[in-house]
C-alpha positions, 0 to 999 in steps of 0.5 A: 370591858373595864375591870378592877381586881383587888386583893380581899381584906376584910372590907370585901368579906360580904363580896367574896361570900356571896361569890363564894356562895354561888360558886358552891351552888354551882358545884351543886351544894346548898345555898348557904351564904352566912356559912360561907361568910364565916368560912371565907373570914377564917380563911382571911382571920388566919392568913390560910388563902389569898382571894382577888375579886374583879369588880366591873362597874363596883360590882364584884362578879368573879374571884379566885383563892390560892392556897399555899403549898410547897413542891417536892421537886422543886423545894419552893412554895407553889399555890393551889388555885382552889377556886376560880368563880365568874358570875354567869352573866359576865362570862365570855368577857375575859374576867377569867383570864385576868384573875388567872394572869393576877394568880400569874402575877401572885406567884410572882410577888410571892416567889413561888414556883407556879400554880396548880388547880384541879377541875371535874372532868366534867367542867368543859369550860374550864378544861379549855379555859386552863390549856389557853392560859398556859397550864399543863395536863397531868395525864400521869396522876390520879387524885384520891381524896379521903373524906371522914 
């Protein structure tokens, strides 16, 4: 399958929204595109993430955003792969891979160490999708989260 990824401007605001959109409803939030077309043109206003879409045939059906952070051990910028979206009917083509080999490449571009992503327990594809592309498990941390 042919495929193109390209680093989100502007231009791509209404692609990555709607991707966007459907990556919440699937984490089971409420469908709510204009919300998240304001959130990603923050994001994108305020220099706050990198987002590459993969559009097949000029179709835009998968993206991920990175969210710089900084290593404790290794004093050097790192990113978090936050998100990491393909539309259900071009899943099992590839299309994850490859944004994770541009996330690779980013790291590269951008001198950081490396990424880190966090997933539930209960996403089974990408819990072999992750060990497949090189990462690691972290079986000695636990994440907490405090929400106000």
């Amino acid at each position: 399958m042919e495929y193109k990824i390209r680093k989100v401007g502007l231009e791509h605001l209404n692609d990555a929204a709607e991707l966007f959109n459907l990556y919440r409803v699937f984490y089971r939030q409420a469908d709510d595109y204009e919300k998240c077309k304001q959130f990603i043109r923050e994001r994108l206003d305020n220099e706050q993430s990198n987002i590459f879409l993969v559009y097949v045939e000029d179709k835009a059906v998968g993206f991920v955003q990175l969210y710089k952070m900084y290593h404790y051990i290794k004093l050097a910028k790192q990113w978090l792969l936050s998100d990491l979206f393909v539309h259900p009917d071009y899943r099992g083509k590839g299309l994850s891979v490859a944004l994770i080999d541009r996330s690779k490449q980013w790291c590269n571009e951008t001198e950081a160490c490396g990424l880190m992503l966090e997933t539930e327990k209960t996403n089974d594809i990408g819990n072999k999708l992750y060990p497949r592309c090189g990462f690691e498990y972290d079986g000695q941390h636990n994440y907490y989260y405090w929400w106000k």
